[in-house]
FIDRENLO-662312 format. One record per residue (C-alpha): residue number from 1; residue in three letters; x, y, z. Coordinates in steps of 0.25 Angstrom, whole numbers, plus 5000, padded with zeros to 4 digits. Example, Ala and Ser with C-alpha at 12.3 -4.5 7.8 and 13.67 -1.06 7.14 Angstrom:
<rs>
     i    aa     xx     yy     zz
     1   ALA   5049   4982   5031
     2   SER   5055   4996   5029
</rs>
This chain:
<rs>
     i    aa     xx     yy     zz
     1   UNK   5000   5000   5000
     2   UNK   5007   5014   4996
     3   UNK   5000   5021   5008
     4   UNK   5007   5012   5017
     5   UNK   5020   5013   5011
     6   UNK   5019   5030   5011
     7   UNK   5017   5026   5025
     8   UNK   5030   5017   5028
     9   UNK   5036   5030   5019
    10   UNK   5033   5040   5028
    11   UNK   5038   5033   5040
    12   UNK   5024   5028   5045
    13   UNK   5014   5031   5055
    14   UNK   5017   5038   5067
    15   UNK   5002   5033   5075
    16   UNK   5008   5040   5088
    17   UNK   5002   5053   5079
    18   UNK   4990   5054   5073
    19   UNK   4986   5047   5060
    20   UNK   4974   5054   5052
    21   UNK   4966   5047   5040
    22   UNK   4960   5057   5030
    23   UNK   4950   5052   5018
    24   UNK   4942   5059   5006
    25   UNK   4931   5054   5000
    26   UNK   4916   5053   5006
    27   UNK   4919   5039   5011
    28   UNK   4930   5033   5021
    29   UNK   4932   5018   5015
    30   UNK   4944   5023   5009
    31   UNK   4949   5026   5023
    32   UNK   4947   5014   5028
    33   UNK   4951   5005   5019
    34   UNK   4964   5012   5021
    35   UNK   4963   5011   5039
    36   UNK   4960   4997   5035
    37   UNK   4973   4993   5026
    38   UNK   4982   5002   5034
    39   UNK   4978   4995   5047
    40   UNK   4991   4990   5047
    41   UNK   4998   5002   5049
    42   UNK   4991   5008   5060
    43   UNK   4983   4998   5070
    44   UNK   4994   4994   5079
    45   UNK   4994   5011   5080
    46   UNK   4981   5017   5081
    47   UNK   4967   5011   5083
    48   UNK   4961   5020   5072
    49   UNK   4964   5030   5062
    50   UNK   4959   5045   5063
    51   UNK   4953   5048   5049
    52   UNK   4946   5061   5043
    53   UNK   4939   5067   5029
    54   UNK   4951   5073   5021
    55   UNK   4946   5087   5019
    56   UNK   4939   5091   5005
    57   UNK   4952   5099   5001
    58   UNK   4961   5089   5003
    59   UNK   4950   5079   4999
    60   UNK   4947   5086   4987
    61   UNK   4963   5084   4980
    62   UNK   4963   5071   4986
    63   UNK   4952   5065   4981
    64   UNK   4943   5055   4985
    65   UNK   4945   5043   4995
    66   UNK   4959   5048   4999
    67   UNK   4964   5043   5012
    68   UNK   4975   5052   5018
    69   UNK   4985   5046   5031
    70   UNK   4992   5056   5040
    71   UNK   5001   5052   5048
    72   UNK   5013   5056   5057
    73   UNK   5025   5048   5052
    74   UNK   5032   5038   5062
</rs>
């Protein structure tokens, strides 16, 4: 998965900071099809993932049924 490997790039997930989840599109299922094949990563970290509506701004020049990971890096 290329998400993953961007990741393991960046140094991976510091989950002693907070981890946002953000999402465009009038429906989640994106999202969570990506919380459910990253599980992996985070649930030996954190119960759950925090997650919000990205903005229309931003939403608008991503397009639809973007999801978006921010993170602090390890």
């Amino acid at each position: 998965m290329l998400w993953l490997s961007e990741i393991q790039k960046a140094g991976g997930v510091d989950f002693s900071k907070p981890v946002l989840l953000g999402y465009t599109g009038l429906s989640d299922i994106l999202l969570k099809k990506y919380i459910e094949d990253s599980t992996d990563l985070w649930k030996e970290s954190v119960i759950e993932l925090d997650y919000t509506v990205i903005g229309s701004v931003i939403g608008t020049h991503a397009g639809p049924g973007v999801v978006a990971v921010a993170f602090f890096k390890k």
